[in-house]
N, C-alpha and C positions, 0 to 999 in steps of 0.2 A: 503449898498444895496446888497441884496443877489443874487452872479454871476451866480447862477442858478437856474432854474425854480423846486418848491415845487411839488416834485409828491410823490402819495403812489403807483403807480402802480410797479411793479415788472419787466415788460417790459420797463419801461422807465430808471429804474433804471440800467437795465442789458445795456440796448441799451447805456447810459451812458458811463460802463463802458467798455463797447465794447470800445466806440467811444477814452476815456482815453487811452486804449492800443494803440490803432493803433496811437497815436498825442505822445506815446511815442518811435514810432518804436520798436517793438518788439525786430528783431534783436539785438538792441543795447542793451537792456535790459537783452536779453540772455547772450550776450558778456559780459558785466560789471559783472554783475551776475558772469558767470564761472571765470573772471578774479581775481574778487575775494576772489573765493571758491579755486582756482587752485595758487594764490599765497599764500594763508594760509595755503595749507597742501606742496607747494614747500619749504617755511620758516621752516616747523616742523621737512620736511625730510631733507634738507642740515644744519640745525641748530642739528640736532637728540633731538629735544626737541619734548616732548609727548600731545598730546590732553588733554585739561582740558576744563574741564563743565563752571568753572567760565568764561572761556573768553567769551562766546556764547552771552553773553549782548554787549561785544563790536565788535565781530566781525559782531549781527547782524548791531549795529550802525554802524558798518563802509559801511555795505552791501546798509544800507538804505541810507546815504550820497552819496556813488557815484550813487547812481539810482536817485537820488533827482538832482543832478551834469546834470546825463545824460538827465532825464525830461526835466530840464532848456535849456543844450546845443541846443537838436533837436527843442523840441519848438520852442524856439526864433529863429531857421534857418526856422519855416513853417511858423510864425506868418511873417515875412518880407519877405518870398516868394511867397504868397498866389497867385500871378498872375502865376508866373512861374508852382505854383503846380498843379494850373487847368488844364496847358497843359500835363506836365510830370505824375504826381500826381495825378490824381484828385480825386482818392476814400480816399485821407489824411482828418481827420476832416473838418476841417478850409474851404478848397478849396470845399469840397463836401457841407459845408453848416453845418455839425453836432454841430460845435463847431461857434460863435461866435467871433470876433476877442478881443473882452471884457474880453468872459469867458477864451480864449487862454493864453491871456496875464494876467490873473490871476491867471491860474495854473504855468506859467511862471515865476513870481513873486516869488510865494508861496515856489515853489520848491527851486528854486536859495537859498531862505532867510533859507529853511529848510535845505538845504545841508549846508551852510556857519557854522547855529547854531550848526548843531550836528558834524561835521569837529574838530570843538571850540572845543569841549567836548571831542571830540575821542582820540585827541594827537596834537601834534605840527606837524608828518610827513605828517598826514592825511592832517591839515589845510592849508601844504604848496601844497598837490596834488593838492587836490578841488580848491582852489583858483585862481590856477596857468593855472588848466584847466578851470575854468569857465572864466576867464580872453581871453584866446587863443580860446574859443567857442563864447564868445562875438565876438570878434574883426574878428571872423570868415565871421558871420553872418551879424553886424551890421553898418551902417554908422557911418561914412564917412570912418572907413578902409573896411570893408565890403571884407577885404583875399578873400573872395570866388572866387570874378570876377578874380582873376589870379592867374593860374593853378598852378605856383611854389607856392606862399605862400597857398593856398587851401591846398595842398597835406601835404606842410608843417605841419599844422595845425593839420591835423586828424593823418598821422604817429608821430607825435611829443605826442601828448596826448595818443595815445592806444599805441603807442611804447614803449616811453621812460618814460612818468611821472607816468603813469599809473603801470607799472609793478617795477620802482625801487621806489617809493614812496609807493608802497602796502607795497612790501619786505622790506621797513625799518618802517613804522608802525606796520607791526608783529612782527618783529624783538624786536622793541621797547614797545612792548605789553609782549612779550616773554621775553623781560630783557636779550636779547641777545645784548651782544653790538659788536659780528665780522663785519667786515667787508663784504663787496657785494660778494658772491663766485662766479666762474665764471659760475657754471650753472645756476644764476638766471644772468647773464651777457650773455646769451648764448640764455636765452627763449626769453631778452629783442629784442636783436639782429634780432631773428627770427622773432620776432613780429614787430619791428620798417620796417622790409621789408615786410614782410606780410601783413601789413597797407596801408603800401604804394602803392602795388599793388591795396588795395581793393578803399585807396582815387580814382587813375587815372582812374578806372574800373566803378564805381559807375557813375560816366555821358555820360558812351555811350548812355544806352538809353533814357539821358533827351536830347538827341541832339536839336530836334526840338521847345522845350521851351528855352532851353541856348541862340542858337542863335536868337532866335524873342527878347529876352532881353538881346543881350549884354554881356552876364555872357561867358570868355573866357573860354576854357575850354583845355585838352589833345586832345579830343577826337576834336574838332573842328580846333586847329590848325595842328593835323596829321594824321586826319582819323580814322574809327572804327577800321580797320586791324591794323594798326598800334600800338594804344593805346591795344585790346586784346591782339597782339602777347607781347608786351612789359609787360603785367601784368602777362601774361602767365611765362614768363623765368623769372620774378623778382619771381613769386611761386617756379618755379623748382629751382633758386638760395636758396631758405630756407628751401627745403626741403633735397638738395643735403647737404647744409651748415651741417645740420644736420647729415645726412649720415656720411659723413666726422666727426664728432665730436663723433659720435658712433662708426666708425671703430680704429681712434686713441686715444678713451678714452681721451678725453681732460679734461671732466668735472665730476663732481662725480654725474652720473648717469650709469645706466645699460646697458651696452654699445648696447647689443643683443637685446633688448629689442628696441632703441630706433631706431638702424637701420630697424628693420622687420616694426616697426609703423610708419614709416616715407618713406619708400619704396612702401608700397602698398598703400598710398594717392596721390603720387607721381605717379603712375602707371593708376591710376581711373581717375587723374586731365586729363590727357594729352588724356584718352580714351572720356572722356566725351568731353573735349575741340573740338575732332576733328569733333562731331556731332553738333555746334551751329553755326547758321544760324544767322549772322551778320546782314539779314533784317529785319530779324524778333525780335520784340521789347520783347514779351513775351518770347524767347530761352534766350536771351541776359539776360534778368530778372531772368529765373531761373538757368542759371551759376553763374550769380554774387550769389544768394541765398546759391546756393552750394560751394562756396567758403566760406561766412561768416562760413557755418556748419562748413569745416577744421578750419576755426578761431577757431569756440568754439571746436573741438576736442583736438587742442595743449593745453586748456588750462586741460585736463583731464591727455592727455597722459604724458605729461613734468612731474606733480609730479608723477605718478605713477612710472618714470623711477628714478626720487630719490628716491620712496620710495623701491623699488628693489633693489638699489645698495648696 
C-alpha cells in the first residue's frame, strides 16, 4: 500500500518535502552533515594524506548513512512523542497533522534499514558507528527503556553518540578508507573531547523550553528538577569550560594544530556566547529557543574551524 498520497501537483510535492525536512530536524542534519565533512578533512590533515576524487563514492555513502542514522534516530523520538510535541512542538509534522503516524513510521523504517545497508557496504568502522548509535537512539526514545524520562541517562545518550561515537568512529573509518593504519592523534582526541562536552551542554539545554509538556507527561528532566536558571547557568560554564579547554590547548600547543589560530577562533565565540547569554529572557519561550539555536551554530562552527587548524599547522 502506497504510504503516501499520488499527486502531480508541484505544491504538494514541495509541501512534502518541506514537511520531510522539518520531521528530519534540520539542525541535526546540519550537525551530521559538518561532522562528517569536518572529520574527513581533520583525518587528511593529521594523517597528511591528500584528497582524492576516487573516495567521493564512499565518503558520499558514508554522508548518506549517518543522515539515514540521524532520520531514524529523531523520527522515532517524534513518532512516540506526538502528545508531548503538540504541547512543546507543535509546528513538528506529525503533531501539526502533515505527516501521518503510518507515513512517520515508514520513513522511520525505511531510513533505519537504509542506513544499516549502506554502513554494511561502507566498512566495518562505519557498521560498528551506525549500529551502535541507532541501538543508543532506540533505547532513547523507545519503551520500556525509554532513557529519555531520566535526565542522567537522556543526557547520556545524545553526548555519548555526537561526542564520542560519532567523531572517533568517523576518524577510524577515514582513516581506514585512507589505508592509514596510526593510531587516534591527540587532536582528533581533543575535537572528541570538546564535543563530548559541548553535547552535553546542548542534551541539559534542549528541555528548558519543553518544560510545560515534560512535566504534563512525566518525562523528568534537568531543567524540572533545578530550575531554568539553574540548568542555563550550568550549560552556559560547561560551553566556556570547551572553549577555555581549547584556549589552553592552543596556548601550550598540545596538539598538532595551529596554535594562533586556534586560540583567536575560540576566543572570540567565547566572547559572543557570554554577550548574547546575558540578553535572554528565561520567560520567554521564543529567546530561550533562539539561544539554544545559536549554540547548535557554534556546534557546527567547531566542526569547520578544528580541521582548518590542522590544516594550518
Amino acid at each position: 500500500m502506497n504510504q503516501f498520497p499520488p499527486s502531480n501537483s508541484p505544491i504538494v510535492a514541495t509541501n512534502w518535502l518541506h514537511s520531510l525536512w522539518k520531521f528530519s530536524r534540520p539542525h541535526t542534519i546540519i550537525g551530521t552533515t559538518l561532522s562528517v565533512l569536518g572529520l574527513y578533512l581533520l583525518t587528511l590533515g593529521v594523517t597528511n594524506s591528500s584528497f582524492s576524487v576516487a573516495n567521493l563514492g564512499q565518503i558520499l555513502m558514508t554522508w548518506l548513512a549517518c543522515i539515514s542514522g540521524n532520520i531514524y534516530i529523531v523520527g522515532l523520538n517524534q513518532l512516540i512523542d506526538v502528545d508531548i510535541d503538540k504541547i512543546n512542538k507543535p509546528h513538528l509534522p506529525i503533531a501539526a497533522g502533515e505527516f501521518t503516524e503510518e507515513q512517520a513510521r515508514f520513513i522511520v523504517i525505511t531510513t533505519g534499514i537504509l542506513a544499516l545497508v549502506l554502513a554494511a557496504i561502507g566498512g566495518p568502522f562505519l557498521l560498528a558507528m551506525v549500529v551502535t548509535s541507532l541501538v543508543i537512539g532506540t533505547a532513547y526514545s523507545l519503551p520500556p527503556l525509554r532513557l529519555k524520562q531520566f535526565p542522567f541517562w537522556a543526557a547520556l545518550c545524545i553526548f555519548s553518540v555526537r561526542g564520542t561515537i560519532v567523531n572517533l568512529g568517523l576518524f577510524l573509518h577515514f582513516s581506514w578508507l585512507l589505508q592509514q593504519s596510526q593510531g587516534i592523534p591527540f587532536a582528533v582526541w581533543t575535537l572528541t573531547l570538546f564535543i563530548l562536552v559541548f553535547t552535553m551542554a546542548i542534551a541539559i539545554f534542549k528541555d528548558i523550553p519543553d518544560l510545560e509538556g515534560d512535566l504534563r507527561y512525566n518525562i523528568n528532566t534537568f531543567t524540572i528538577k533545578l530550575g531554568k536558571k539553574a540548568v542555563f547557568d550550568l550549560a552556559l560554564w560547561l560551553l566556556t569550560f570547551c572553549y577555555i579547554g581549547m584556549i589552553i590547548v592552543g596556548i601550550f600547543q598540545l596538539a598538532e594544530i595551529n596554535p594562533t589560530f586556534l586560540v583567536i577562533s575560540h576566543t572570540i565565540p567565547l566572547i559572543f556566547l557570554w554577550s548574547k547569554s546575558q540578553k535572554v529572557n528565561l520567560e520567554s519561550k521564543k529567546e530561550i529557543a533562539k539561544f539554544y539555536q545559536l549554540i547548535w551554530k557554534m556546534f557546527f562552527l567547531e566542526y569547520l574551524i578544528f580541521p582548518i587548524s590542522a590544516f594550518l599547522n
